[in-house]
C-alpha positions as CSV (number, residue, x, y, z in Angstrom):
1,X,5.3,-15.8,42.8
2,X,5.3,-18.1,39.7
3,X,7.6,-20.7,39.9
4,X,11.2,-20.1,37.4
5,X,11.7,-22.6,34.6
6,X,14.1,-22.8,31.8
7,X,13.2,-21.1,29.0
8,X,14.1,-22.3,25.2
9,X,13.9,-20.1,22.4
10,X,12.2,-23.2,20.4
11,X,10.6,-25.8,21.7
12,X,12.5,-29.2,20.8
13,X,10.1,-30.2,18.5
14,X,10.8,-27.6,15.9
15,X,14.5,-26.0,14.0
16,X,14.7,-23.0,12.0
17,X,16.7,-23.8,8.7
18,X,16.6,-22.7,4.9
19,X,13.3,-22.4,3.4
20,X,11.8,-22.9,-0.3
21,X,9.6,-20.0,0.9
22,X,11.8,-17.3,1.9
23,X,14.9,-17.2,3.9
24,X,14.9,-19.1,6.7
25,X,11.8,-21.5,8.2
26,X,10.5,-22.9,11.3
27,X,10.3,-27.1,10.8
28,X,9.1,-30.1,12.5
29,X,11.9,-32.0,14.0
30,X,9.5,-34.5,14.7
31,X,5.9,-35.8,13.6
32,X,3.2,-33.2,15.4
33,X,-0.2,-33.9,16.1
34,X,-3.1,-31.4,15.3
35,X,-3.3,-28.7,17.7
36,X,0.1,-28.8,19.3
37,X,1.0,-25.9,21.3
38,X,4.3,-24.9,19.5
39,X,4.4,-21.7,22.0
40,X,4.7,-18.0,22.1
41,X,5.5,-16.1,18.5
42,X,5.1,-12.8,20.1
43,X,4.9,-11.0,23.6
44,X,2.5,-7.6,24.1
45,X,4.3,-4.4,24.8
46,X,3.1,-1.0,23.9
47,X,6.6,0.6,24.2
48,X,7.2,-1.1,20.8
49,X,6.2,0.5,17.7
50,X,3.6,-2.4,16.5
51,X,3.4,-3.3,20.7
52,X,4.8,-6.6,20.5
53,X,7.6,-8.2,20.8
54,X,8.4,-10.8,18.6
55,X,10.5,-14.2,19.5
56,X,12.2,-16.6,17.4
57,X,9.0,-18.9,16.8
58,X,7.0,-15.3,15.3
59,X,10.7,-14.2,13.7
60,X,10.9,-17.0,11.6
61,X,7.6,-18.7,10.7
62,X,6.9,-18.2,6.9
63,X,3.6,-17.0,5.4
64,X,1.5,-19.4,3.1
65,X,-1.9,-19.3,1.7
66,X,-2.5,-22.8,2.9
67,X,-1.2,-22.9,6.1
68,X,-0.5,-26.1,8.6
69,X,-0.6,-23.5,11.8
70,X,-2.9,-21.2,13.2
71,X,-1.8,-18.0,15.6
72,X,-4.0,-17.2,18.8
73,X,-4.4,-14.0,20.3
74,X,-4.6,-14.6,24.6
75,X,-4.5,-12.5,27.1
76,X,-3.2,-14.9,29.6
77,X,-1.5,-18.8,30.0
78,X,-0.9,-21.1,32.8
79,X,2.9,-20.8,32.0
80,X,3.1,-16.9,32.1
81,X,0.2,-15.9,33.7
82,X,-1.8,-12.7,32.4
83,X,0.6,-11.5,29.7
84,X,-1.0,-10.7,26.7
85,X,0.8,-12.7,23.6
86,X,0.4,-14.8,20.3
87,X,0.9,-18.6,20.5
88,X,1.3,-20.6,17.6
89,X,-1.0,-24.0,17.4
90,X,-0.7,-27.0,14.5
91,X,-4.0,-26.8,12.2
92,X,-3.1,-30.5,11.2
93,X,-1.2,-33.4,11.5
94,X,2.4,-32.4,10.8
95,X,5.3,-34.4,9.3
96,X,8.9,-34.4,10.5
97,X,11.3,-32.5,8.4
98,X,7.5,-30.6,7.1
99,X,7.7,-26.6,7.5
100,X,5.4,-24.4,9.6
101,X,3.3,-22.1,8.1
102,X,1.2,-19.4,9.0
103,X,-1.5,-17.3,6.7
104,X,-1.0,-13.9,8.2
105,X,-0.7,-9.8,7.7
106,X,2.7,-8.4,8.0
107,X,2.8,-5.6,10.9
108,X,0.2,-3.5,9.4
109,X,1.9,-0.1,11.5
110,X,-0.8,2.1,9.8
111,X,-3.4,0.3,10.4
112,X,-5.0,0.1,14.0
113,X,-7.0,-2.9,13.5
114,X,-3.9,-5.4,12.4
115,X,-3.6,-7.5,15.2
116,X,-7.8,-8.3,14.6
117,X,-7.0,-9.0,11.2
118,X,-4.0,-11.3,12.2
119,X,-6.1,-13.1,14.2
120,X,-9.1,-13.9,11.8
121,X,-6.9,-14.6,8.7
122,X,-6.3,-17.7,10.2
């Protein structure tokens, strides 16, 4: 049995506040080093009508054509175990106060191959 832990919506290292984007943003909170582990965007789960789930890190991350993150498709992690899921990694050296940004597809629902796409647009 895995052992419990605490569970934050955001790791402390990031906020969500108003974006130049669009809406509202994910930023740094503090200076990040290249390929931090900012944690889980979104959760596998066929029941869904794109099958995932998507948490507050996924809900709020803005889209960019030159982005500072990159998303990962895994099947499993040390902290879950074998859950299939999205993390979010730094692509670079990030800035406190800078905002997170992804280069991805928006759930493509018609079109089976979107989570492949996701994942090499990166």
């Amino acid at each position: 049995m895995k052992e419990r832990k605490e569970w934050r919506p955001l790791p402390d290292s990031i906020t969500i506040k108003e974006s130049k984007i669009e809406g509202l943003g994910v930023f740094a909170t503090k200076d990040l080093s290249s390929e931090t582990d900012l944690g889980i965007s979104h959760v596998y789960d066929n029941r869904f009508p794109d099958n995932y789930i998507r948490l507050p890190l996924g809900a709020f991350i803005n889209h960019h054509e030159m982005p500072n993150c990159k998303a990962i498709v895994s099947e499993s992690h040390e902290s879950i175990g074998k859950i299939k899921h999205i993390r979010i990694i730094t692509d670079k050296d990030i800035l406190s106060g800078e905002e997170l940004t992804l280069n991805y597809i928006i759930n493509k629902l018609d079109n089976p191959l979107w989570e492949f796409e996701y994942e090499i647009s990166q």
